[in-house]
N, C-alpha and C positions, 0 to 999 in steps of 0.2 A: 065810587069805584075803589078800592081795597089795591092794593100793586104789593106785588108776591115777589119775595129777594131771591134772586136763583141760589140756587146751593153750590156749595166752593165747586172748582173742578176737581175734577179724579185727575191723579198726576198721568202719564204714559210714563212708564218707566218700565225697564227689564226685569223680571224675575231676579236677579240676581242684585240687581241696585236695593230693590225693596226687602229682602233679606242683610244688606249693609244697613239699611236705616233700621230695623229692627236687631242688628246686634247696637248699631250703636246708641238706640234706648233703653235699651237692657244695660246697656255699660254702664250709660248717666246716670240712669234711675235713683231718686233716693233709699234709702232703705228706711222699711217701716220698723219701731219699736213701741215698746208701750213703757210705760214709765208704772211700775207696781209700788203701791203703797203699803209692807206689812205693820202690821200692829200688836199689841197685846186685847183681848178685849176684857169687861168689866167681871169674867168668867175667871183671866189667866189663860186661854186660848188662845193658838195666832191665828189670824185672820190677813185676808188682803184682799186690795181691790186697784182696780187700775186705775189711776189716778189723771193721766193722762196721755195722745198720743204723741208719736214726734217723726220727723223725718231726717234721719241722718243723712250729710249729703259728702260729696265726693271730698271736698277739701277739709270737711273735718267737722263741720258747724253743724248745727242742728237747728230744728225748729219744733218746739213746742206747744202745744193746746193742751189745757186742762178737759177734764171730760164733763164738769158743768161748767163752761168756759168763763171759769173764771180768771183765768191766763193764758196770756199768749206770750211765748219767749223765743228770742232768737240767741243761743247758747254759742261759748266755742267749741263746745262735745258734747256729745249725747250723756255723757257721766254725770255732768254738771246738773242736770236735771235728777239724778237721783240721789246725788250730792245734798239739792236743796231740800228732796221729801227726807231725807232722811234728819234735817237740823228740824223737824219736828219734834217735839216731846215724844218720846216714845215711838218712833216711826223710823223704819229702816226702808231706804227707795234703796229699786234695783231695777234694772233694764231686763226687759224680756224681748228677743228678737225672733218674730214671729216664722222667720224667714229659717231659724237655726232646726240646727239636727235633730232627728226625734232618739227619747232618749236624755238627752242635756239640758230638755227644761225650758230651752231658748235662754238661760240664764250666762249672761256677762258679763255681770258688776253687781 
């Protein structure tokens, strides 16, 4: 005999409570950014590729993944992460925030 978990309850709440809890996820939310690696290539071309993503969060910190996870960081800003691509030989990191203007690139730092 197999015993089946019931699925969570659906809250009862007013139309108006459940639009408060979705402004205030949208408030917390982190915001997403991608950490860009540009370069020279063996051409004299620049090139780039995204390096890694991250979540900026409300007090300032971030969190980082590389994109073949090679790391995982918890930063005290999202700069710092483009900070570190950029002490690469040859390598300039910059933040792109997927979330920005169209037009400006998503570019911040």
């Amino acid at each position: 005999m197999t015993t089946v978990s019931p699925g969570l309850p659906t809250p009862d709440r007013p139309d108006a409570f459940t639009a408060e809890i979705h402004d205030l996820v949208n408030a917390t939310a982190p915001r997403l950014f991608a950490v860009v690696e540009e370069y020279l290539t063996e051409d004299g071309d620049r090139d780039a590729h995204v390096a890694a993503w991250g979540l900026a969060h409300d007090d300032g910190s971030a969190q980082v993944t590389a994109l073949d996870g090679g790391f995982r960081m918890s930063l005290r800003n999202p700069e710092r992460a483009a900070q570190l691509i950029s002490m690469r030989p040859g390598s300039v990191g910059s933040l792109v925030w997927p979330q920005a203007e169209p037009g400006t690139g998503g570019l911040l730092a």
